[in-house]
DONULO-846515 format. One record per atom (N, C-alpha, C): y, x, z. Coordinates in steps of 0.05 Angstrom, whole numbers, plus 5000, padded with zeros to 4 digits. Last residue first. Example, Ala and Ser with C-alpha at 12.3 -4.5 7.8 and 13.67 -1.06 7.14 Angstrom:
2
   py   px   pz
 4955 5257 5142
 4979 5273 5143
 5001 5258 5157
 4886 5264 5156
 4910 5246 5156
 4934 5264 5156
***
This chain:
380
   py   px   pz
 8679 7649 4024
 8671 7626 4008
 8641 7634 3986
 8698 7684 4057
 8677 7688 4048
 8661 7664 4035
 8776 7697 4067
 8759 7683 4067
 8737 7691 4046
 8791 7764 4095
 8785 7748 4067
 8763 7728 4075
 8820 7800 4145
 8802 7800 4125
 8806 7763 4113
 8855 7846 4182
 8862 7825 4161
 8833 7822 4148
 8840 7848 4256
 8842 7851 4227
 8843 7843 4200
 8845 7822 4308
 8856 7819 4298
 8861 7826 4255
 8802 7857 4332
 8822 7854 4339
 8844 7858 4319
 8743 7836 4298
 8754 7865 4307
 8789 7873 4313
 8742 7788 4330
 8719 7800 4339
 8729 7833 4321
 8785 7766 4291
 8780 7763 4327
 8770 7784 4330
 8759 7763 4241
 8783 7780 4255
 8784 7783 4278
 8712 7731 4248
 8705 7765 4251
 8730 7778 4250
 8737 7685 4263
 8721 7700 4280
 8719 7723 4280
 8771 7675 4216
 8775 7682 4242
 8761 7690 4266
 8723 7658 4186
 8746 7680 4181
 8758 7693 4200
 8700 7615 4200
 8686 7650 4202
 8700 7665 4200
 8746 7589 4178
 8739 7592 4223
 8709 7611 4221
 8741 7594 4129
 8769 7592 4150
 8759 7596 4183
 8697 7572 4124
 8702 7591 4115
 8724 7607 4130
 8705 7518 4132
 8687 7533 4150
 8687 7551 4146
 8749 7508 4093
 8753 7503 4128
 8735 7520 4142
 8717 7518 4046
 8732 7532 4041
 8747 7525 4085
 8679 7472 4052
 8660 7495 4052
 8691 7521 4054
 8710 7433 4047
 8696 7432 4077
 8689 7460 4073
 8730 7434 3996
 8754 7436 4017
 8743 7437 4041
 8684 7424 3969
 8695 7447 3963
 8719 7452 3991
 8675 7363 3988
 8664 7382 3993
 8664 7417 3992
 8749 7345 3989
 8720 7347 3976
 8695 7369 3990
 8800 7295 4000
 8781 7326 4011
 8756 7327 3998
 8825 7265 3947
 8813 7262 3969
 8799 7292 3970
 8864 7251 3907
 8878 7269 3926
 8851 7277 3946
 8825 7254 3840
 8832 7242 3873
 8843 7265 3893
 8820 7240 3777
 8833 7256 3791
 8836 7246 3816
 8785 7169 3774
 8802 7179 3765
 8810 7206 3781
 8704 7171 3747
 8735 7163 3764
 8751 7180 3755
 8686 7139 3687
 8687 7164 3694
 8716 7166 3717
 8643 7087 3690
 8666 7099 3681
 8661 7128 3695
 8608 7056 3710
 8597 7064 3688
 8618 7085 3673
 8616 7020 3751
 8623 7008 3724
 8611 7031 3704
 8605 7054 3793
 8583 7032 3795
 8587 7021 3766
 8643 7088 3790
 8610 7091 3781
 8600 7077 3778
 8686 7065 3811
 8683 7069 3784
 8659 7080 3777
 8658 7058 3856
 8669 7021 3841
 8667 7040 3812
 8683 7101 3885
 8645 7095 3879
 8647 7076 3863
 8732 7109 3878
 8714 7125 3865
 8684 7117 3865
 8745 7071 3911
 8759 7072 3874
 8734 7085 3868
 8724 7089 3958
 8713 7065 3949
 8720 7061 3924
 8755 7132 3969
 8725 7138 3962
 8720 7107 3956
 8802 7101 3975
 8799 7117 3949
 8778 7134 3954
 8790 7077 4030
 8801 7060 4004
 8796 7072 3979
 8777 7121 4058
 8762 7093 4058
 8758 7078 4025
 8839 7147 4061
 8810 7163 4054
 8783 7141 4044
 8861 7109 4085
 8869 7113 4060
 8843 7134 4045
 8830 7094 4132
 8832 7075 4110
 8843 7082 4085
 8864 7140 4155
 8827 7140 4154
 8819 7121 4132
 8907 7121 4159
 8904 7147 4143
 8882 7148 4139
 8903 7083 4193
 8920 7066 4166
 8909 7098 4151
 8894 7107 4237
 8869 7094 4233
 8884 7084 4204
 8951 7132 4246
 8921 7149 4258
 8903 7123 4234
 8993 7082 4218
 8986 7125 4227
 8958 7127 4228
 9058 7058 4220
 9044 7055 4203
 9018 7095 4205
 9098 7016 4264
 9081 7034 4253
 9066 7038 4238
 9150 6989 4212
 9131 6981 4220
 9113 7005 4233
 9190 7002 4181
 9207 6999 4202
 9175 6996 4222
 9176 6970 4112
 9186 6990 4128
 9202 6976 4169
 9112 6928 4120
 9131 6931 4116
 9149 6958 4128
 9043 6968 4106
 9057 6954 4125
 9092 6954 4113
 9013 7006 4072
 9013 6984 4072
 9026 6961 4088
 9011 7059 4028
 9037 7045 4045
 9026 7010 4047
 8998 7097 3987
 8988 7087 4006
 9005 7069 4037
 9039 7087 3952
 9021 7082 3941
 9002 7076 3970
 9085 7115 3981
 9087 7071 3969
 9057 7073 3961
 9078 7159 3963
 9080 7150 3990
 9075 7121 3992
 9090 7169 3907
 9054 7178 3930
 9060 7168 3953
 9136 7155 3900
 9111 7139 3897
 9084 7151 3911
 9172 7170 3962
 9161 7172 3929
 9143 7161 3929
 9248 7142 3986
 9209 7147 3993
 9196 7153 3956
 9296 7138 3981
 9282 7164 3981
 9251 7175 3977
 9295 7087 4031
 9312 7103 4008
 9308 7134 3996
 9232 7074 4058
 9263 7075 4054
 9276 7088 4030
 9178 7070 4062
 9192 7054 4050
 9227 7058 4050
 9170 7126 4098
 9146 7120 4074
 9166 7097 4060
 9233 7159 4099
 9213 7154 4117
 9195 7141 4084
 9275 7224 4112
 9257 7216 4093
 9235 7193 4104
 9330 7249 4128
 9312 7232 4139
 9291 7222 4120
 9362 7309 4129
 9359 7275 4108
 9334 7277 4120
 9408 7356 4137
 9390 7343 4131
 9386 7323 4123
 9465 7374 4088
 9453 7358 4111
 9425 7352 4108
 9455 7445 4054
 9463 7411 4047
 9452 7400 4078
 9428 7493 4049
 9474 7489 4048
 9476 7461 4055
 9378 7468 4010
 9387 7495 4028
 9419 7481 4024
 9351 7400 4037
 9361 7416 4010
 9378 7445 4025
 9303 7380 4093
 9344 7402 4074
 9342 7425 4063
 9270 7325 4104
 9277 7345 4084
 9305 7360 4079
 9226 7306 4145
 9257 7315 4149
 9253 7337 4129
 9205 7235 4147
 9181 7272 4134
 9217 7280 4139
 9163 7195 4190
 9185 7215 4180
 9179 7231 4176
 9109 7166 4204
 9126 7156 4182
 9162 7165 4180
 9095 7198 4246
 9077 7199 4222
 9090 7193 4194
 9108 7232 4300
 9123 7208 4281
 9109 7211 4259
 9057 7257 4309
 9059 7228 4334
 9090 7217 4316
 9057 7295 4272
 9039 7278 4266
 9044 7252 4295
 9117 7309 4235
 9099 7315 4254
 9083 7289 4260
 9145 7347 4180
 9126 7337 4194
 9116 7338 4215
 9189 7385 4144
 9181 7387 4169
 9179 7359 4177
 9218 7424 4093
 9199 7400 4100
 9191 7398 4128
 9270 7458 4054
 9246 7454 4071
 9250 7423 4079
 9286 7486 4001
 9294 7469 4015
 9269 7475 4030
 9295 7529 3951
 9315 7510 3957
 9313 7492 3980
 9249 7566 3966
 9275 7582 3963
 9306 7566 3962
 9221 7535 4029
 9222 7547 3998
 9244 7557 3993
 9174 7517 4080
 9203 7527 4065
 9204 7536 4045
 9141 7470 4123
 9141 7484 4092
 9173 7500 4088
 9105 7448 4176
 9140 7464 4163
 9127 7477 4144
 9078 7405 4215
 9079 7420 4200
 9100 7431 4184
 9032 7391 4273
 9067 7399 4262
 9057 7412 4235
 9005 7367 4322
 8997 7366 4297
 9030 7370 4286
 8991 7337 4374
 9014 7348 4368
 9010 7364 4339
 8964 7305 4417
 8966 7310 4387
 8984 7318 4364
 8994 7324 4466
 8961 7304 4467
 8952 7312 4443
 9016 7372 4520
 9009 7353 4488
 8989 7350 4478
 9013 7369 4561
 9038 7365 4551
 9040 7358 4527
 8981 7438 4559
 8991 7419 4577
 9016 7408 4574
 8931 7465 4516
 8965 7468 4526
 8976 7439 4529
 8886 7484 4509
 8896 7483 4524
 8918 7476 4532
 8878 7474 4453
 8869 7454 4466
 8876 7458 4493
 8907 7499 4388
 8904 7506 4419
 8893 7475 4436
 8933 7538 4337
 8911 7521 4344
 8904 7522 4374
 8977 7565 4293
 8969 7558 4324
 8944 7533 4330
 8996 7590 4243
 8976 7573 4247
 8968 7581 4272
 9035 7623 4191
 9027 7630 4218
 9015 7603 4225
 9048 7662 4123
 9053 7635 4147
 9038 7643 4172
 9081 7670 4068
 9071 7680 4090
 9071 7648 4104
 9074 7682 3988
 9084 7663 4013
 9066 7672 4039
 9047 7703 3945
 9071 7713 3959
 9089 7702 3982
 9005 7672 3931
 9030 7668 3916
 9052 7682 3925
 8960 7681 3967
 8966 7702 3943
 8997 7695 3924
 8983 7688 4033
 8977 7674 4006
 8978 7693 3983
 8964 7702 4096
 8985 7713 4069
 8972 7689 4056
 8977 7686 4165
 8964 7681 4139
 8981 7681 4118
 8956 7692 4235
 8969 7701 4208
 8961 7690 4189
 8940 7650 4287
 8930 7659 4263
 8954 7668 4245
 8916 7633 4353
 8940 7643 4336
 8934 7656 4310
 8876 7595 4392
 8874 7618 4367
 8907 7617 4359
 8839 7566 4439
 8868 7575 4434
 8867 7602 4408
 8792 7575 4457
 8804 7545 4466
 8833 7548 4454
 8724 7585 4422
 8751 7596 4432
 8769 7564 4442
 8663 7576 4461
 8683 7577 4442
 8711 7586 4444
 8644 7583 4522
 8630 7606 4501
 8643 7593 4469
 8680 7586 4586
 8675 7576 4554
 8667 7593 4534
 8681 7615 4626
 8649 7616 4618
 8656 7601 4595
 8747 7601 4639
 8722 7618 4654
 8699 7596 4638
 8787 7588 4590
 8777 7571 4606
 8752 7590 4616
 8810 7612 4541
 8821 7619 4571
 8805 7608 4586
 8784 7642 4494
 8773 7625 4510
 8781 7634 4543
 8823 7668 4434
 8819 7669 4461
 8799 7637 4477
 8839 7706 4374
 8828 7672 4390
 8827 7682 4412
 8877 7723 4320
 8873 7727 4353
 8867 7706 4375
 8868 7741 4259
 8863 7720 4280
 8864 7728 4303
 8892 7740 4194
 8889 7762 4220
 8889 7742 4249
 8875 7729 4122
 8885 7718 4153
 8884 7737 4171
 8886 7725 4058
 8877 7737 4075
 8895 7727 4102
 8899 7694 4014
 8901 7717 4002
 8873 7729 4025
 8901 7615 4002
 8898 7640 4029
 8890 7669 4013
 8936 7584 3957
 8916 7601 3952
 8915 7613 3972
 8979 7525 3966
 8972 7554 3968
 8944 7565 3976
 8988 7471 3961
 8969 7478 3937
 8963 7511 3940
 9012 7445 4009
 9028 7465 3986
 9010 7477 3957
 8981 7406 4023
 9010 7401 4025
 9021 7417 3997
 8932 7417 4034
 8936 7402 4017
 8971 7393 4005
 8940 7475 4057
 8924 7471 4028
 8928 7445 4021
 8949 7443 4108
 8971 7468 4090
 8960 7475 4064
 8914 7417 4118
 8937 7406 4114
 8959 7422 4102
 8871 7453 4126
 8866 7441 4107
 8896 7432 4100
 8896 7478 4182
 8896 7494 4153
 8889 7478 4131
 8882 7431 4212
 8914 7441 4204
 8921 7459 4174
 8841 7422 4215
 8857 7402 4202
 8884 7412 4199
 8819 7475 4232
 8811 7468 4205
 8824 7445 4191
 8829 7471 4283
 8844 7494 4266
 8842 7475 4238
 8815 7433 4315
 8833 7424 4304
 8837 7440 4283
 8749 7453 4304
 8756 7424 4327
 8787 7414 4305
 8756 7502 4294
 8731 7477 4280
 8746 7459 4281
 8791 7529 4335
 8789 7536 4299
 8776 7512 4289
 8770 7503 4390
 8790 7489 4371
 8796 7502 4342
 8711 7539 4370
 8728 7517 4383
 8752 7499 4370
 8668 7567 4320
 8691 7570 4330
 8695 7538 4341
 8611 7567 4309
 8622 7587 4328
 8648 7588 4333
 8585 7503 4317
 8596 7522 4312
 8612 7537 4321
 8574 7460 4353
 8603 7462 4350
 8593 7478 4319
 8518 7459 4367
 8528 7442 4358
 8557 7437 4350
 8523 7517 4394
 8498 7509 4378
 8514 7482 4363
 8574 7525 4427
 8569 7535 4401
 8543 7522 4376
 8595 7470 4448
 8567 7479 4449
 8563 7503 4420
 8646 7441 4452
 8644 7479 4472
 8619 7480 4470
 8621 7394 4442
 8648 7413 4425
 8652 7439 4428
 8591 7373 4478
 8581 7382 4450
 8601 7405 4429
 8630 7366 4521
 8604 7374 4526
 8589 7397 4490
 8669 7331 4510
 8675 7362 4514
 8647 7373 4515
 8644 7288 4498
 8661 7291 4473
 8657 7325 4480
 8608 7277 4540
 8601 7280 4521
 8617 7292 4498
 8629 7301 4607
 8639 7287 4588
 8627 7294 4564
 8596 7337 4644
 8583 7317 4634
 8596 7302 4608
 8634 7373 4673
 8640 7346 4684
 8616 7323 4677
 8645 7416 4631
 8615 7413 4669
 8625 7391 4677
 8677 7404 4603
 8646 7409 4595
 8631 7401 4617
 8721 7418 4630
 8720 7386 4622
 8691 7389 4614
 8760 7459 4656
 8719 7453 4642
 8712 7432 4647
 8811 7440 4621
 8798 7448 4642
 8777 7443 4637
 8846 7434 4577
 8857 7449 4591
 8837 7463 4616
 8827 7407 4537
 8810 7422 4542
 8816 7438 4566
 8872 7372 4520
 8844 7356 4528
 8825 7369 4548
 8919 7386 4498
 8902 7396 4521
 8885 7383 4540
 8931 7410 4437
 8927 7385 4450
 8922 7401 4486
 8965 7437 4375
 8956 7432 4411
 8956 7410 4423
 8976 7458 4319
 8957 7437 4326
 8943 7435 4359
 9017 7480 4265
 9016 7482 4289
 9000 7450 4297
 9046 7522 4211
 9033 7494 4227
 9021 7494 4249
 9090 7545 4157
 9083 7545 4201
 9069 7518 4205
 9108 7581 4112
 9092 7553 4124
 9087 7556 4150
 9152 7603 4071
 9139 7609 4089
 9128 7588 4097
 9156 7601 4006
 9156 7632 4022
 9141 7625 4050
 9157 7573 3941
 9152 7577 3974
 9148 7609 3981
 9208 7562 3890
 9185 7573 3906
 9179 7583 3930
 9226 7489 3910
 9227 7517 3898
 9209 7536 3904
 9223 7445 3938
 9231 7468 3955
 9238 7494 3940
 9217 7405 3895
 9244 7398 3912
 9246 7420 3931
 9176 7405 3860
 9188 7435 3860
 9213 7428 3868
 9138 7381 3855
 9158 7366 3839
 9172 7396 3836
 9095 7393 3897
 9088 7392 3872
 9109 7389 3849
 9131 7381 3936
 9132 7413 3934
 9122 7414 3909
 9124 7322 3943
 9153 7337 3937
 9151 7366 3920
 9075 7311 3935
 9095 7311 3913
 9115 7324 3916
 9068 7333 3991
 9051 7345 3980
 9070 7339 3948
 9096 7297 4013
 9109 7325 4021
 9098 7334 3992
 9081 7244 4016
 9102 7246 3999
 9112 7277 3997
 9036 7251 4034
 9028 7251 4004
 9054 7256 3993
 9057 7247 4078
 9044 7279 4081
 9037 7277 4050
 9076 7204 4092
 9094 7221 4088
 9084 7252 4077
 9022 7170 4090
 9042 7168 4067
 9062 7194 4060
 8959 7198 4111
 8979 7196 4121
 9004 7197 4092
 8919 7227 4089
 8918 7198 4091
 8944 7184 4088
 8915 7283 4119
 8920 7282 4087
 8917 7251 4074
 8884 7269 4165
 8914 7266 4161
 8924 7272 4127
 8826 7266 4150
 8843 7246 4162
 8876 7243 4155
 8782 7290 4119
 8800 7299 4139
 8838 7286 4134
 8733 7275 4114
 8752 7253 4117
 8769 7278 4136
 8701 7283 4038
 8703 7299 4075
 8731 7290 4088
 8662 7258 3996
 8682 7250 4015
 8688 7271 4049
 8630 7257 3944
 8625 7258 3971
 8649 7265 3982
 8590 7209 3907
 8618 7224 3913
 8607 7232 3940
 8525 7235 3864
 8548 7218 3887
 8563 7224 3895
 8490 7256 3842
 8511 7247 3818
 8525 7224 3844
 8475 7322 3857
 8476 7296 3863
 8498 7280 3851
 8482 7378 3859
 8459 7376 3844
 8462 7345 3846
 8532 7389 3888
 8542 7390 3862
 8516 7379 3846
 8509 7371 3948
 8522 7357 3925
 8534 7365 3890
 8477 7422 3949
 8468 7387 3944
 8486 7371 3936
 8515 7460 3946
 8495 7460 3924
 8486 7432 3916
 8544 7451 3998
 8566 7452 3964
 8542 7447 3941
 8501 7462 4031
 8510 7426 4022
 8525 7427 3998
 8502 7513 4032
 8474 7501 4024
 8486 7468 4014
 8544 7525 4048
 8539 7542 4025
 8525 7515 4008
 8543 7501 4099
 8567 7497 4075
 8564 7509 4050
 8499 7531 4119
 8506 7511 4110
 8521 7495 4094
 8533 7591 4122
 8502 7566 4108
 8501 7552 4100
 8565 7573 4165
 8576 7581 4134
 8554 7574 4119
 8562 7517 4206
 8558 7545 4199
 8564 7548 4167
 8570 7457 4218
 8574 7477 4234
 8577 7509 4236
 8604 7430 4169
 8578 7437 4175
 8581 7460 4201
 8660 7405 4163
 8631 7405 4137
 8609 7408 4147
 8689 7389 4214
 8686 7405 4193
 8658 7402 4176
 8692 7324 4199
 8700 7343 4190
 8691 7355 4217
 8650 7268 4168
 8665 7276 4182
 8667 7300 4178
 8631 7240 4096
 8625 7264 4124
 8650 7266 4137
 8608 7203 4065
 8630 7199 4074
 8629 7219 4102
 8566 7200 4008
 8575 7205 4032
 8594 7211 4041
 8524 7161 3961
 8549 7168 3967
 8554 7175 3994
 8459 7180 3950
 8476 7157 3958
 8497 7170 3968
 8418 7198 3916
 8437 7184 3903
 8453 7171 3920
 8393 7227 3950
 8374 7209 3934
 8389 7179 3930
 8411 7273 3959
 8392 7279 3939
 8378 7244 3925
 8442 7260 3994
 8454 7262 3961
 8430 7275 3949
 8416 7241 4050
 8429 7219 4028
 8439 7230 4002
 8394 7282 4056
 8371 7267 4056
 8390 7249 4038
 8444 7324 4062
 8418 7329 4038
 8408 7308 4039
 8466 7292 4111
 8484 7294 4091
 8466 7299 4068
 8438 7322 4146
 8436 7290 4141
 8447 7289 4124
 8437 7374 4156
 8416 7362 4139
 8413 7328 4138
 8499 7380 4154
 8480 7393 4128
 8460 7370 4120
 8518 7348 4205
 8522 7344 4176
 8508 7354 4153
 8491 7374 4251
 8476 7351 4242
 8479 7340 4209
 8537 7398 4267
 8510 7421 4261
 8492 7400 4258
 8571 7366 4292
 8577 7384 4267
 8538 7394 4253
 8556 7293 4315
 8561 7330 4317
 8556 7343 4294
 8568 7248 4265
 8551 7258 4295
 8561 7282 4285
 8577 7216 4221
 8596 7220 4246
 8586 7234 4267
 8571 7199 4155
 8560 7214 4183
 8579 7222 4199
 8566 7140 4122
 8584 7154 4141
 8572 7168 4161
 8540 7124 4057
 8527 7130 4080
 8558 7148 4100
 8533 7079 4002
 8547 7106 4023
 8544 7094 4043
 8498 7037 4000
 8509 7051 3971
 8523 7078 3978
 8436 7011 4027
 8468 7016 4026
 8471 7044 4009
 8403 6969 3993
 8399 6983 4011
 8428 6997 4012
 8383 6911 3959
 8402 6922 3980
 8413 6938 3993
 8329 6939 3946
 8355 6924 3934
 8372 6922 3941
 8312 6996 3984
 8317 6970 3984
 8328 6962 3960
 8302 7048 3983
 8287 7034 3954
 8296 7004 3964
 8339 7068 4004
 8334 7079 3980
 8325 7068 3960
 8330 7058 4057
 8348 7047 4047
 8346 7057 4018
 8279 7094 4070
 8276 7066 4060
 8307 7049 4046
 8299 7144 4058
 8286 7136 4045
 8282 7118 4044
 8353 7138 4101
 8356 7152 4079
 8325 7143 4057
 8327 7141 4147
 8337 7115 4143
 8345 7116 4112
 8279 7175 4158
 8274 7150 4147
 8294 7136 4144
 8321 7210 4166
 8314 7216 4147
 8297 7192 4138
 8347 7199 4211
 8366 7187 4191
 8343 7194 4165
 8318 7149 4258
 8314 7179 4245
 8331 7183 4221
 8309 7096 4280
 8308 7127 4296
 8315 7149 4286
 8350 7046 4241
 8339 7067 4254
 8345 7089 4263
 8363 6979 4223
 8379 6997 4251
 8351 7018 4257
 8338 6943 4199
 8363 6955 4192
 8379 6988 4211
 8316 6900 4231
 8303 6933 4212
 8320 6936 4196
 8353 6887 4269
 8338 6910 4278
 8320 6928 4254
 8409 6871 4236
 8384 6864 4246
 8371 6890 4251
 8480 6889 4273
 8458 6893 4264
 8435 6882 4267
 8511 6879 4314
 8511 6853 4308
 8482 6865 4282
 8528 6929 4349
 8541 6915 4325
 8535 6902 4311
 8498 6927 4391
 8521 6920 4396
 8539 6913 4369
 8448 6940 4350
 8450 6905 4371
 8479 6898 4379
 8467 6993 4353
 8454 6969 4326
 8461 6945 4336
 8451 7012 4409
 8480 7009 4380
 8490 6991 4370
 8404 6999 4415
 8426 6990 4424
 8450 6981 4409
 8386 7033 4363
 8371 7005 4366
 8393 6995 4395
 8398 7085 4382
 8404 7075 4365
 8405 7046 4361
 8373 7089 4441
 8399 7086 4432
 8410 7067 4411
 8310 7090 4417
 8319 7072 4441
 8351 7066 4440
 8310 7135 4385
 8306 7113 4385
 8319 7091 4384
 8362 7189 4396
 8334 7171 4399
 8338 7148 4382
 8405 7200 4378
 8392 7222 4366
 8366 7205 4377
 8437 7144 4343
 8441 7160 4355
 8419 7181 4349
 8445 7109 4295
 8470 7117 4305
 8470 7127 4331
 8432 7100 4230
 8411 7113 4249
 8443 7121 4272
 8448 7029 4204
 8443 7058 4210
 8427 7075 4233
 8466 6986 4160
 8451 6998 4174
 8470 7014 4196
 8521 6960 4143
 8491 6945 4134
 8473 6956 4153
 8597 6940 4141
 8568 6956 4153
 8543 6940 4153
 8619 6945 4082
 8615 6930 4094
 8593 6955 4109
 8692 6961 4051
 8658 6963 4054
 8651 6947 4069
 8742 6948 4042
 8723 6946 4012
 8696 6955 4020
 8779 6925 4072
 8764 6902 4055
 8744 6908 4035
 8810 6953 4089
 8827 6944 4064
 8794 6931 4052
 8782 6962 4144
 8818 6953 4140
 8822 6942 4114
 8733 6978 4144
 8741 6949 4147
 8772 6946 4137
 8727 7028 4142
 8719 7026 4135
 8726 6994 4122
 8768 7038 4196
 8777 7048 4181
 8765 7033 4149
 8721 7017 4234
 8756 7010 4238
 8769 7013 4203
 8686 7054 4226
 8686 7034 4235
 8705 7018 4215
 8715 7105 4247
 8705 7104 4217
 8700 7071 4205
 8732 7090 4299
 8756 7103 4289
 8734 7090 4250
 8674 7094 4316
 8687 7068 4316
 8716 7064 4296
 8662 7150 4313
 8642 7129 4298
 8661 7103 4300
 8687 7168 4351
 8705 7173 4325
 8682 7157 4306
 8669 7169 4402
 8694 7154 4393
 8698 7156 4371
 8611 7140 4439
 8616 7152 4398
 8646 7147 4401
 8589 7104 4461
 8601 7124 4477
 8608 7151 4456
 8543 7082 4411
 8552 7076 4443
 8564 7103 4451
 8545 7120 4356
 8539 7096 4377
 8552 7093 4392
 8554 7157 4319
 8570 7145 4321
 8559 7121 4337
 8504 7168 4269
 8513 7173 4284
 8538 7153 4292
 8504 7146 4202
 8495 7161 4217
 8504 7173 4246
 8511 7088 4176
 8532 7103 4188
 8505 7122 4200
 8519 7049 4108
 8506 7056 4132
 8519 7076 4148
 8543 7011 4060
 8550 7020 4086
 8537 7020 4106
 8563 6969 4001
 8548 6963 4030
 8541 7002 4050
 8625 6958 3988
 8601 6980 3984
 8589 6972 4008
 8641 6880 3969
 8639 6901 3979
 8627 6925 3973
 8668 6866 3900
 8642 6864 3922
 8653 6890 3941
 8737 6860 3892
 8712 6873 3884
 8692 6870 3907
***
């Protein structure tokens, strides 16, 4: 199939997760990069551009002119990838679905609940997909969990534990100047929650995509160990379900020793599941009374949601940037089937409902926090 031609908002020079999109965009061959606006000047952007082989009127200052002239090109690109800081997604994200062009947003949705309010509207008023790439729901073994529990190989669930520490943050990596830490601990451009935003939100999404559980209500206890960080760097989270299932959710950037440590455990009345994201291609499933079992994406056992996004022989790594491409790959089904005139098919992919229901999730926790610890209700 022709390529989708492909602009990128954000994501220049000294951009790590603009390249990660990049990367991701290219693997299975179905976009191409045409434009973009890929920093907050000018002068940047138009570097960028040049480093990626872009012609220069192709490559702008402003996404909101990049959004109207690409608009009326013949050419002009079909989806748009925003990758810049949180509190930039709303209103870049409006200039491209109001005027029909497909978007591919980084996570979390938007820096504030507002917002998320305000973009669920633009896109439901816009006849373009829109795509929120939260990444590990990419990943083969995590499609094969999500069938399993859908199949009813745990029975009915009771408890979930996930867990997401790195310790990037361990130190005021901010006053150093480092860009990544700099903007992330900026409430103004973070949003009001830290690692809640940062990792919380890929973990809790991962427990919504895994088990299909409904959050009832949460009880949050964040902390900013690091002197003068004005986000949190470490949250511990309760969380009921309305199905009668309990769980708990660690989110931490302090903790020394681990880079990406991303875990996840399901249990049910017949069996449990346990994921972790540095082995990507083992899922460890036991049936209750019975030996564990090794579950990988091509071996004896593997399910078709897993084979489906599976593109390397077994035994092969297969992780981080192959999961971005799975997100890539099936917003590209979905734009191909517009472009024919069809109606796409049911998609595993994060939606804008699943950004506005994350940011929802880390207000949540805030105003538990902020009255020590108290149970309250996502404000979707």
């Amino acid at each position: 199939m022709n390529r989708i031609r492909l602009g990128m908002v954000g994501g220049g020079r000294d951009a790590f997760i603009g390249a990660v999109h990049r990367i991701a965009s290219r693997l299975d061959d179905r976009f191409e990069l045409v434009a973009g606006c890929f920093a907050s000047t000018a002068e940047k952007s138009r570097a960028s551009g040049a480093d990626l082989g872009l012609p220069d009127g192709r490559v702008y200052g402003d996404f909101t002119e990049m959004a109207q002239r690409e608009a009326r090109l013949k050419s002009g690109i079909e989806a748009v990838a925003i990758v810049t800081p949180n509190h930039v997604h709303y209103p870049a994200a409006r200039e491209f679905l109001k005027r029909g062009i497909h978007v591919i947003c980084d996570k979390p949705l938007t820096s504030t609940l507002a917002d998320a309010r305000k973009l669920v509207a633009a896109a439901g008023r816009s006849n373009a997909v829109f795509v929120l790439t939260h990444n590990y729901t990419g990943y083969p073994m995590i499609r094969q969990a999500r069938a399993m529990v859908g199949d009813g190989a745990l029975g009915k669930l009771r408890v979930v534990q996930v867990e997401y520490p790195q310790d990037w943050l361990t130190s005021a990596l901010e006053e150093t100047g480092q860009k990544q830490a700099g903007w992330r601990t900026d409430p103004a451009r973070s949003g009001a929650g830290g690692s809640t935003g940062d990792i919380g939100t890929h973990a809790f999404n991962l427990v919504r995509f895994v088990t299909g559980l409904e959050l009832e209500s949460l009880a949050a206890d964040l902390q900013s160990f690091v002197p003068g960080r004005r986000v949190d760097d470490n949250a511990h989270v309760l969380l009921r379900f309305k199905e009668g299932a309990r769980g708990m959710l660690w989110s931490s950037q302090v903790a020394p020793g681990n880079e990406n440590g991303l875990r996840l455990r399901v249990y049910g009345e017949t069996g449990g599941l346990d994921w972790a994201q540095e082995e990507p291609n083992k899922l460890w499933f036991t049936p209750f009374g019975e030996a564990t079992r090794l579950l990988t994406r091509a071996g004896p056992g593997a399910h078709a949601a897993a084979a489906a996004v599976s593109r390397i022989p077994a035994g092969h790594p297969e992780g981080y940037l192959e999961a971005f491409a799975t997100l890539y790959g099936e917003a590209a089904d979905q734009i191909h089937a517009l472009r024919s005139g069809t109606i796409p098919e049911a998609s595993a992919l994060p939606s804008v409902r699943d950004g506005l229901e994350g940011v929802a999730f880390v207000d949540a926790c805030v105003r538990s926090s902020k009255r020590n610890g108290a149970w309250v209700s996502l404000a979707t």
